[in-house]
N, C-alpha and C positions, 0 to 999 in steps of 0.2 A: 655587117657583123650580126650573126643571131643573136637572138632575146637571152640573157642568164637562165641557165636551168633552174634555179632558185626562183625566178619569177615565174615559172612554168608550173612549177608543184605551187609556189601560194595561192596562184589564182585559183588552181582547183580543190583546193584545200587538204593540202596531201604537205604543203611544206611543214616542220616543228619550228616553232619560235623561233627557240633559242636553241642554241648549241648545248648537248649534254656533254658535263667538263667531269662527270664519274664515271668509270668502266668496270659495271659489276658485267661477272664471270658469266650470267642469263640473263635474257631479256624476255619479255614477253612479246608473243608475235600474233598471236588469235587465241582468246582467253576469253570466255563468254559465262561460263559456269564448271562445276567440277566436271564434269566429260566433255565438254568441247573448251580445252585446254592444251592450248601448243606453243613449244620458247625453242628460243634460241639457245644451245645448252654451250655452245664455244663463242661466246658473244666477245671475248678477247681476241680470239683466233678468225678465221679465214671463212665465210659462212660457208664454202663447203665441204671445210675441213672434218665434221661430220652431218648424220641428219638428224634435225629438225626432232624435239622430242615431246614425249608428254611427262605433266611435272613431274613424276615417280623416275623420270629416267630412262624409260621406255621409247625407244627409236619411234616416231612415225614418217609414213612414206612419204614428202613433200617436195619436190626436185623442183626448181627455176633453170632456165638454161635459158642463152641469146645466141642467134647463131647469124653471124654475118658474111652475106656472101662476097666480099670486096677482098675480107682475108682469106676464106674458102675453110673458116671453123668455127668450132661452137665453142661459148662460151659456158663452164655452171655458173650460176651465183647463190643457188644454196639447195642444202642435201648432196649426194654424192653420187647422179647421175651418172656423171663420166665415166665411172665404174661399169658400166653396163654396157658402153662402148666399145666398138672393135677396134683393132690394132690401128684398121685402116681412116679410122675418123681421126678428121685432126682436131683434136681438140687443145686449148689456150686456157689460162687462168686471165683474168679480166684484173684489174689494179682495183683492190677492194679500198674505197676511201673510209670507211668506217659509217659506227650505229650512229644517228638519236633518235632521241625518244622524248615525249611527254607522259602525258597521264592517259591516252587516248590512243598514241600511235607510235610505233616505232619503224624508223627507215633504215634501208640499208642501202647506200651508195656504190656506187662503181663506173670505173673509167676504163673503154676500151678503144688504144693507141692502135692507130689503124696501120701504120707504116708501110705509107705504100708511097706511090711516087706523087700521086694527087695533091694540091693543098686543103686535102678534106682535113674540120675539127675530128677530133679524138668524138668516139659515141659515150655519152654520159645516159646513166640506167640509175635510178631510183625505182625500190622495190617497200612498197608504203603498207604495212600493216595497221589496218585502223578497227578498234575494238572500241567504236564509242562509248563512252559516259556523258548520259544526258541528264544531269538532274532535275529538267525540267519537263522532263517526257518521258515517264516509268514505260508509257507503252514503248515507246524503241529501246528504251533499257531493259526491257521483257523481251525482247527479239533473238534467241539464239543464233545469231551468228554475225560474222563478221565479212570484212572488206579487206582483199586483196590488190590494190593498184600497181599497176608498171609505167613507171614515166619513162619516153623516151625522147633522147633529144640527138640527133644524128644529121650528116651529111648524104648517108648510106643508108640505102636499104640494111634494115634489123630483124629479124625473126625472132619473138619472144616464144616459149615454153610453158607449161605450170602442168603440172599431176599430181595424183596422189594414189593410194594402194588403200591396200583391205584393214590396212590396223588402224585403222580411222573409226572400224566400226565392233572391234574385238580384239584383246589383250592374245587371245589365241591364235597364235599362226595357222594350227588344224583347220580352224571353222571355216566350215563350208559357207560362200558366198554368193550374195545375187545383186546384179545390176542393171540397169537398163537408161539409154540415152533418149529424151525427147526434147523436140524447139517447139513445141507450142506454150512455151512460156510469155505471158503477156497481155495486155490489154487493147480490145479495138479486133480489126480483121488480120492484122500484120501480128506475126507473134515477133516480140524483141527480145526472147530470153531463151538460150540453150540450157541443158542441164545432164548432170551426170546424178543417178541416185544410186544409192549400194546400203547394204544391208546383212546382215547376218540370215541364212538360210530357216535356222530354226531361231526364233528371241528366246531369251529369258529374262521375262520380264521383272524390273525391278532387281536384275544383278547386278555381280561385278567379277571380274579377275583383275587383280590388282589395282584394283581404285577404279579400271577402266568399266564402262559402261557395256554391258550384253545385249542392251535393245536401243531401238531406235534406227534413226536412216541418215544418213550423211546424204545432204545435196549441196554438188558443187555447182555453179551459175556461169553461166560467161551470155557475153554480148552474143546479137547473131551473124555478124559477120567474122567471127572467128570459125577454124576450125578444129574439128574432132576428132580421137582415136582411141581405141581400147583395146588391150591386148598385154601377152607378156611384154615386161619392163624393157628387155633386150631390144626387142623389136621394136615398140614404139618409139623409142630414144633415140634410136639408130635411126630410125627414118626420119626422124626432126632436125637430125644430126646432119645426115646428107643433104638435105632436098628444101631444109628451113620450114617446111610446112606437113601437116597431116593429112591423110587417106579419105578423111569422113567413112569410117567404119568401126563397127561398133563389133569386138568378139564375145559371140552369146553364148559359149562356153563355160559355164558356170562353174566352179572348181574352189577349192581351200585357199585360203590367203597366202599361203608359203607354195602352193602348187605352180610352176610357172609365174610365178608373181604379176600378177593383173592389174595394169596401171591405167588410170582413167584420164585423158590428158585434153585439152584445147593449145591452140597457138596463135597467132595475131603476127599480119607483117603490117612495118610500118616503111611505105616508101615513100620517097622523096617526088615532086613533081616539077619539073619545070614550072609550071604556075607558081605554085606555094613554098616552092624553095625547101629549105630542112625540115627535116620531118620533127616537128615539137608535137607530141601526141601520146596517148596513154588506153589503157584499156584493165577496166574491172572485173576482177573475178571476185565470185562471193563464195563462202562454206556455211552451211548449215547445219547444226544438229535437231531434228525433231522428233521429239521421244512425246508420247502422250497414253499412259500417264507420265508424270515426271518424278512422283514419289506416291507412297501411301502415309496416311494421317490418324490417329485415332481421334478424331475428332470429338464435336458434342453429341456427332449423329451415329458416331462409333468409327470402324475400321472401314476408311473413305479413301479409291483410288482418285489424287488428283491431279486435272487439269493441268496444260501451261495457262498461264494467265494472257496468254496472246489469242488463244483462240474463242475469246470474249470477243475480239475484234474485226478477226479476220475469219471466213466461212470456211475456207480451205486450206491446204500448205502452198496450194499456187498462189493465191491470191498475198497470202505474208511474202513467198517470197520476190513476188512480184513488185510488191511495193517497199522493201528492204531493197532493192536494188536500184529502183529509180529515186529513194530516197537518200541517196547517198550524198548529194551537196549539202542537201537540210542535217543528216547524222554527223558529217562531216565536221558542219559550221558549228553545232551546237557542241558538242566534243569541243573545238577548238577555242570556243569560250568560255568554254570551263578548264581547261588547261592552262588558258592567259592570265585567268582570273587567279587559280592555284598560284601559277608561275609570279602572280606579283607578290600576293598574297604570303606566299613562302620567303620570297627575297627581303621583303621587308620586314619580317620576323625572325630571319635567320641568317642568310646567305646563301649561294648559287646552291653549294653541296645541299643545300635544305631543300630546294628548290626538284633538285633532282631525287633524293630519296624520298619525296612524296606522289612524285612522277611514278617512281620505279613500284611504287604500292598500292597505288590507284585500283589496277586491273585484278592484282591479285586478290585486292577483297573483294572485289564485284565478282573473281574466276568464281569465287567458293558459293554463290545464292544461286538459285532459281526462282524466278517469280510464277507463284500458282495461285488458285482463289479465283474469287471473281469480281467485274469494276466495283460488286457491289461489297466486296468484304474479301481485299485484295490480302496473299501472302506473302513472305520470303523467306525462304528455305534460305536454310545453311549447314552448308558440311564444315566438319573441322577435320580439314585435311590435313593429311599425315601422320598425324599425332597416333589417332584410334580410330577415327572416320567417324565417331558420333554424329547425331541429326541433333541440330538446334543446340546446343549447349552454348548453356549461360556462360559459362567461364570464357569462352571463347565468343560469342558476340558484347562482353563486355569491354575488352584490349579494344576491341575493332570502334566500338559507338561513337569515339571522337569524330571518323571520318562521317559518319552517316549525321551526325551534328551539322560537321560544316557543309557537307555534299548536300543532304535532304533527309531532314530528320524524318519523311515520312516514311521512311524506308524502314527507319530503329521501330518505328511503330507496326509496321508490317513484319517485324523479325519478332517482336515482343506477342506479338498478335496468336499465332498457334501454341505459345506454352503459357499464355492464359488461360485461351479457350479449353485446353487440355484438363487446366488443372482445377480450374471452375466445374468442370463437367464433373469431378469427384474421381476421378478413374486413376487419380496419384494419391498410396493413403496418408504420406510422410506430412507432417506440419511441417516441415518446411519446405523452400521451393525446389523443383528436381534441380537434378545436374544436366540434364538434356532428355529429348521428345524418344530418342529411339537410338540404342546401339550401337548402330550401324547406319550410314545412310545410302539408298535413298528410303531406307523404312523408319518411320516412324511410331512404331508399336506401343511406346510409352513404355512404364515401369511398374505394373500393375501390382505384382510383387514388393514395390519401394527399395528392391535392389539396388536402383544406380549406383556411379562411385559417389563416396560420402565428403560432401564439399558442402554440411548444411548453415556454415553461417558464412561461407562466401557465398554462395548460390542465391541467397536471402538479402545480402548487402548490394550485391551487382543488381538484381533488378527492381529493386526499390529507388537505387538510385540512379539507374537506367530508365524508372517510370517517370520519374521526376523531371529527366533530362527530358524526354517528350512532353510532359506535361508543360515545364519551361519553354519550350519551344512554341510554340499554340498561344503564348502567353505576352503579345507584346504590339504595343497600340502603332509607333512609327516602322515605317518598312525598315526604315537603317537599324532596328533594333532587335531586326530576326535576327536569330542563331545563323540562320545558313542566308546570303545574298539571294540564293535561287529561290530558295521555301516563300521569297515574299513577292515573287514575280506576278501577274497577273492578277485575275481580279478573284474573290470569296466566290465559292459554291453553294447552292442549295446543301446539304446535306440530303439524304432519301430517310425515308419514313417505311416502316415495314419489318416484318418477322425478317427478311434475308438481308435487310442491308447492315453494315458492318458500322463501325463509329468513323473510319476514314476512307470513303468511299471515292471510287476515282470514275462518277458518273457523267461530267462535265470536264469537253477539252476546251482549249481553248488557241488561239491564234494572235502568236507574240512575235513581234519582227518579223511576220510575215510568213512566219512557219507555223503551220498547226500541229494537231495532235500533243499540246501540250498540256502539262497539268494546271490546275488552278490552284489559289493564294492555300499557302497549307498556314491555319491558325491565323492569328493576327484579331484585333478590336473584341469586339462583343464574341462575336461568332467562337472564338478560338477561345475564350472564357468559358463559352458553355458548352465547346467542345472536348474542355479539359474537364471539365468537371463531370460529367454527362461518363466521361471514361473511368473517371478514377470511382466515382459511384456504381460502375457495374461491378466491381471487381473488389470494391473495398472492403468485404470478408477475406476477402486473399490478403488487401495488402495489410491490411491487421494481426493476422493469421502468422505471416513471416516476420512483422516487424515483433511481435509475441515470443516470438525462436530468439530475436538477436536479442530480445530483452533480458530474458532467461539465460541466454548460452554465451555473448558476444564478449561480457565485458571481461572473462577468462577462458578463451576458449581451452573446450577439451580436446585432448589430443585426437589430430584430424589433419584432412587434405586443405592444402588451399589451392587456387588455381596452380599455381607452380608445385603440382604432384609429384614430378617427374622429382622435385627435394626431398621426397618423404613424409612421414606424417613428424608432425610435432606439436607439444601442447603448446598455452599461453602464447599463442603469436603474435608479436607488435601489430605487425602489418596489418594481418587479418582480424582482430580485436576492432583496431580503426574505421576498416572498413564495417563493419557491423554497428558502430557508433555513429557512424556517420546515417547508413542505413534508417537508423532509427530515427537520426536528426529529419533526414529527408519523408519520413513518415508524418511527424508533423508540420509541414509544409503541404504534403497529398492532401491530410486532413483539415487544414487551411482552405486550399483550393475546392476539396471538396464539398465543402462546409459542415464540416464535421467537427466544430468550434469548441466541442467538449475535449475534445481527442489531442486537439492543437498542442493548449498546456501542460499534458500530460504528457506525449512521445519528446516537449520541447525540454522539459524538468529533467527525466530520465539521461536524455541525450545529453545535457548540461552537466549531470554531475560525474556521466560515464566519463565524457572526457577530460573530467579532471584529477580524477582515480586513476585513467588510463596513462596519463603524461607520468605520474605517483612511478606507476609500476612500469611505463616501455621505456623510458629514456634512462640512461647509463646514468652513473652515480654522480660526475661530474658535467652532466647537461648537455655533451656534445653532440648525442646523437643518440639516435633509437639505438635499443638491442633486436640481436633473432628475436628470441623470448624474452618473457620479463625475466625468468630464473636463469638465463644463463650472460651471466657476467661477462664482457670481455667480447662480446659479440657486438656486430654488427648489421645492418637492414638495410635497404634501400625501400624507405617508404613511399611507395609510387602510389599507393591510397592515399594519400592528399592531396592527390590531385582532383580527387572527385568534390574534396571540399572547396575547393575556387571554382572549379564547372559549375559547381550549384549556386556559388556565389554566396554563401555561407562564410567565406572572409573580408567579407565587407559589412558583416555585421557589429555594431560600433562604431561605423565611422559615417561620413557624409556623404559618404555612395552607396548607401545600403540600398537597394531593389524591394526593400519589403513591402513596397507599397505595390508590388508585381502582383502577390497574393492578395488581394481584394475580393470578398463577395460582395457583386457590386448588386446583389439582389434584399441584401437586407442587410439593418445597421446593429454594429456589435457594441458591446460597450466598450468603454475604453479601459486596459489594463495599463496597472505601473508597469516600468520596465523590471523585465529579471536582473535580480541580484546577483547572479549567477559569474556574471561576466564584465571584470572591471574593467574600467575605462582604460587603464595603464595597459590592457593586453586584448586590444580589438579582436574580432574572428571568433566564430564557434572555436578552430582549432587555433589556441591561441598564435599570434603572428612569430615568437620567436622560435617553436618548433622549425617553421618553415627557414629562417637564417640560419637555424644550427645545422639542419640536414642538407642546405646548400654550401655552406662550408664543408658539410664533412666529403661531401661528393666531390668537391674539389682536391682534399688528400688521397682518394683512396681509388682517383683515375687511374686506368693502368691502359698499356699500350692501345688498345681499342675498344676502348668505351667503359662505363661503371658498370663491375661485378654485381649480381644479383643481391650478394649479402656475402657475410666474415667465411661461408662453408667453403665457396669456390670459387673460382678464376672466371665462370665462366656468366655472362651477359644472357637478358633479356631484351631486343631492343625496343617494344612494346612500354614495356612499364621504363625503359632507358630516357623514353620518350615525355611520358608519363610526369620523371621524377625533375627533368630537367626543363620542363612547361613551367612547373613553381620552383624553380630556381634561379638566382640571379642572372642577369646577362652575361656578366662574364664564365661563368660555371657552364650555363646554357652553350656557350661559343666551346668553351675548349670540349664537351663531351661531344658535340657534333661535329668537330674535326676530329674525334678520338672515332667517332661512326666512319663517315667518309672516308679514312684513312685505310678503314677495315673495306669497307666496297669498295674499294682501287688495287687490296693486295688479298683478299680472301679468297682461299684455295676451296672453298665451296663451291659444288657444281651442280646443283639444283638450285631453282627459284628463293627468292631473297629468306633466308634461315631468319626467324628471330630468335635463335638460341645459338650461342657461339662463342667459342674463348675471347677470355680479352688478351691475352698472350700469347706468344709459342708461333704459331702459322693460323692463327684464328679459324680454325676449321669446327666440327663440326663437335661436340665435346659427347656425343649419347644419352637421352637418345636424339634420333637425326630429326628436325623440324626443318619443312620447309615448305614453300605454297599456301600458306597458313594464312587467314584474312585476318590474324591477331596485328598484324602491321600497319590495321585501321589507327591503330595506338601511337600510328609516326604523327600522325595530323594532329594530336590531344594541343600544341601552342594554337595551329588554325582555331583550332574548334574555341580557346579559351578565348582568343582574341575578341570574338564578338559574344561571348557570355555577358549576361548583366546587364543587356544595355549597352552592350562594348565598353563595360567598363571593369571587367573582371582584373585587366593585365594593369592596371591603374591602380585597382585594388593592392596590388605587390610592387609595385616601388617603392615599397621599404628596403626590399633586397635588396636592390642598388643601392640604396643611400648606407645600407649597413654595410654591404661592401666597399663602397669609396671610403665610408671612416673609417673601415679597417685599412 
């Protein structure tokens, strides 16, 4: 009896846990950044019922095929190869067993019934996309590219396939192309790595057509005992078709991407030996994109083409991808313990469906960064895809920060990092903070003019309290009391001294479970005390400067955007008034940390009385719940800015888990103050505790078939702040909105990458405008991330909601 093909993929680290029990309409299959970004767009249907696309929707070339010669045909298993086929190939459909997926990789099964007279088993094919997420090793989480495996487990000799075409490297079918096959990929006298590279004839550097990338080089990798072929699509196909194997020939033919369509292909047989009996065996393919630069910046040293952040590391693009390839049990294993940890971590806070829509979001905010800078003043770019394509914008790495909490808060620091530098430098004139670095991405020009869209007391409030959440992070004496499990792995770094080095420098790896190139302890004791404070010091005329705007503007705002633009503008907004208030709170806390002890009582007074003017004016006449605005009567909000006052831990203040004792300057002794009078004892929390039980009831009336409406305007969801509103809300409220989610990613007729904007009624599609791909889905994590706020005692902090729910 052979070995379970299940045991065959765990040992190499290619099996998922656990079974995925939701079946959204995409999955992710190789997603590394905005242009090397590829899904499964019929992830309900048949993988090669169409091909393989990029997120906008846009076909890319990707074909699998198995050809066995016992039946005398070839198998596809995904893209739509067969089509290219003659009359006279016999071609078969294979028994597609179905996807899963974790936060790292997604599989695609298949069984192909040999029916012959033999008692051979049936050939079982596992097709393993793995797109690691390392939170403890930013340098392989800077690697543009990913892992393609083929597991096979057969009686019979199997011929596997894999190609790809020219729209890998151009949104343009026209564009003229260039390619060329070398094997001296490798280390030592033997080379171990084949490769295909291709490229646009002319670049344009720093473009796009439609979201897609105009510069850079796609390399694909295979092992060296595979072989190789390049040529029109027809041709090569057909010859894999008949014969199970390739020509080793390479057509030097240079031509347009639509000209003959030139397909760059490798293939691997797996046979059986009388020695060794069934062939249980596998074979890696890798893709790369390598673009250098990867964006422009306007820096402090002005308009700066930069860097990937990989080539701090590596001398050449042989040498990364040389060692991205033999690194794959180590990218593998560390992926797959961060997907377990997810996978528990979600179960026990949610349920399976929880489990999976954190799975399904993972990739997607990692698709939208690039890592650039250097070890010594490392960056992370972010596009905000689909929306507008903006570079950096606040409003959208704000939805996202929960996951970079729990994942590796030093990454929120490396996102916060360029629209500081930016705006320190003076080159933004606006008091308050921008809406985003540049446009369009990948250019970052800035706003020299102070044009951006006008978002000035969201834009103010998000990263005041996104500074804080870093600052928090850095701030905590036992490992169990990081923010994120990973952030407290290893041992503390030197810090570097010097004009170039940056406040979080990634100058020291280190070697954990026997894997190196890992990062060291981010924050934690002394070190992380005067590494927060050391930050919020360089910069604290900005965060004064903005917390100034929300003092002035926040506690009625004028009529304005808030992140949810695509509603319009509107004055006095609950939501957005809150978040500005909180803002503020979180300024004296900066100024705490940073020892700015005059400043403390001052942002803490203001903040105190805002919010209790603010409760006056946003909540309805009869107490149950926010309004849109204070003046419009009759309305309704989903207040997902309260969430930021548990992340902070700001509702534990009053009670016996207050953290205040977090903030310490442990350099010098303050005097001691009465408590403020501000905040009676009958109603704990900066935001008093009974807000939080009336807006978790009201969320429980006004669920509709697929999740909570955004507010009283429209039917249709945010699942972002869904996420958000239902972290501080009761268990029970929390359970029925996320089977009101789930319910939606099992029956939503959406066909791009996970939307988080979508009706909650009708066919849940897509309501205008279309969001999709969007790394705002960082915002599914926001329960992860609260779980271990505080001290891990944030979610402890709100067991009042339950208890107010049982007595109702």
């Amino acid at each position: 009896m052979r070995p379970s093909f299940a045991v065959l993929a765990a040992a190499v680290q290619a099996a998922v846990g656990t079974a995925s029990t939701l079946t959204p309409p995409v999955l992710p299959l190789i997603v590394r950044n905005p242009y090397l970004s590829t899904w499964l767009g019929n992830a309900r249907d048949v993988p090669w019922s169409k091909w393989p696309m990029f997120y906008t929707g846009e076909e890319l070339g990707l074909s699998l095929m198995a050809q066995v010669p016992s039946t005398d045909a070839v198998y596809p298993l995904l893209g739509k190869p067969h089509e290219a086929l003659s009359e006279s190939s016999n071609f078969k459909f294979p028994t597609y067993l179905g996807a899963h997926y974790d936060a790292s990789t997604t599989n695609l099964t298949y069984r192909i019934d040999l029916n012959t007279s033999s008692p051979s088993s049936p050939v079982d094919i596992t097709v393993s996309f793995l797109s690691p997420i390392t939170p403890t090793s930013t340098l392989r989480q800077s690697i543009p590219a990913s892992y393609i495996t083929i597991y096979v487990q057969s009686d019979v000799t199997v011929n596997v396939y894999m190609d790809i075409n020219g729209r890998w490297v151009s949104a343009d079918p026209a564009s003229q192309i260039t390619w060329q096959y070398d094997n001296g990929l490798g280390s030592g006298n033997k080379p171990t790595l084949q490769r295909w590279r291709l490229q646009r004839q002319s670049q344009l550097l720093l473009s796009e057509i439609r979201d897609r990338a105009e510069w850079g080089t796609i390399h694909f990798t295979a092992p060296a005992d595979v072989q190789y072929q390049s040529g029109p699509a027809p041709l090569v196909r057909r010859a894999f078709a008949a014969k199970g194997s390739l020509t080793n020939v390479n057509d030097a033919t240079f031509r347009a991407i639509r000209d003959r369509e030139p397909v760059f292909a490798f293939s691997k047989s797996f046979v059986p030996s009388r020695k060794s009996g069934p062939v249980s065996g596998s074979v890696t393919f890798t893709i790369a994109l390598i673009q250098d630069p990867v964006a422009q910046f306007a820096s402090s040293r002005g308009l700066t083409l930069m860097r990937p952040l990989w080539k701090a590391w590596f001398g050449n693009v042989e040498s990364l991808l040389t060692f991205h390839y033999k690194d794959f049990t180590n990218a593998a294993r560390l992926a797959s313990d961060y997907s377990t940890q997810l996978a528990h971590d979600a179960y026990q806070s949610g349920a399976q469906d929880y489990v999976d829509i954190v799975a399904l979001s993972a990739r997607q905010v990692m698709g939208a960064t690039t890592f650039s800078g250097t070890p010594d003043d490392p960056i992370l770019f972010l596009k905000e895809i689909s929306s507008d394509g903006n570079f950096q914008t606040i409003d959208v790495i704000f939805p996202s920060f929960p996951f970079f909490l729990y994942t590796n808060p030093r990454w929120l620091a490396y996102l916060l990092e360029p629209l500081i530098e930016h705006m320190l430098s003076g080159q933004y004139p606006n008091t308050y903070a921008m809406h985003d670095l540049g446009t369009h991405f990948p250019n970052a020009t800035g706003h020299p003019d102070g044009n951006d869209e006008y978002m000035p007391v969201e834009e103010c409030g998000n990263i005041l309290i996104m500074g804080l959440a870093v600052v928090d992070s850095l701030l905590y004496d036992k490992d169990s009391a990081a923010s994120s499990i990973w952030s407290a792995q290893g041992e503390s770094t030197t810090p570097m001294s010097g004009e170039t080095a940056g406040y979080f420098p990634l100058n020291e790896f280190q070697v954990l479970s026997g894997i190196d190139k890992q990062d060291g302890k981010w924050g934690g004791g002394a070190l992380g005390r005067s590494q927060a404070q050391k930050w919020i010091q360089r910069s604290y005329n900005l965060w004064t400067q903005w917390t100034g705007y929300l003092v002035e503007f926040s506690l009625e705002p004028a009529n304005q955007l808030s992140t949810d633009d695509f509603a319009g503008w509107l004055a006095l907004q609950t939501n957005l008034a809150l978040k500005g208030i909180i803002g503020i709170k979180a300024m004296s806390k900066l100024a705490e940390v940073g020892g700015y002890h005059d400043d403390v009582s001052y942002y803490k007074n203001i903040s105190d009385t805002y919010i209790a003017k603010w409760e006056e004016l946003g909540m309805s006449r009869d107490g149950s719940h926010a309004k849109l605005a204070y003046d419009w009567y009759g309305s309704w909000t989903t207040i997902y800015n309260l969430y930021a006052d548990a992340q902070l831990c700001f509702h534990l203040e009053g009670t016996s888990l207050d953290p205040s004792s977090t903030y310490q300057d442990y350099d010098q002794q303050q005097p001691l103050k009465p408590p403020s009078p501000s905040a009676p004892t009958s109603s704990p929390g900066f935001v008093p505790h009974h807000i939080y039980t009336k807006q978790s009831a009201w969320y429980h009336n006004v669920r509709q078939k697929y999740g909570l409406p955004l507010d009283s305007r429209h039917l249709y969801t945010k699942t972002d702040w869904e996420f958000f509103a239902v972290a501080v809300a009761s268990e029970s409220v929390r359970a029925e909105i996320l089977e009101s989610v789930a319910k939606w990613v099992n029956e939503t007729n959406t066909d791009l990458p996970f939307t988080d904007l979508h009706n909650t009624e009708g066919s849940g599609g897509f309501p205008g405008p279309n969001f999709f791909a969007r790394p705002v889905i960082g915002g599914h994590f926001a329960f992860l991330a609260l779980q271990r706020a505080c001290n891990g005692s944030a979610m402890e902090g709100l067991a009042f909601l339950d208890e107010m729910h049982d007595r109702g």
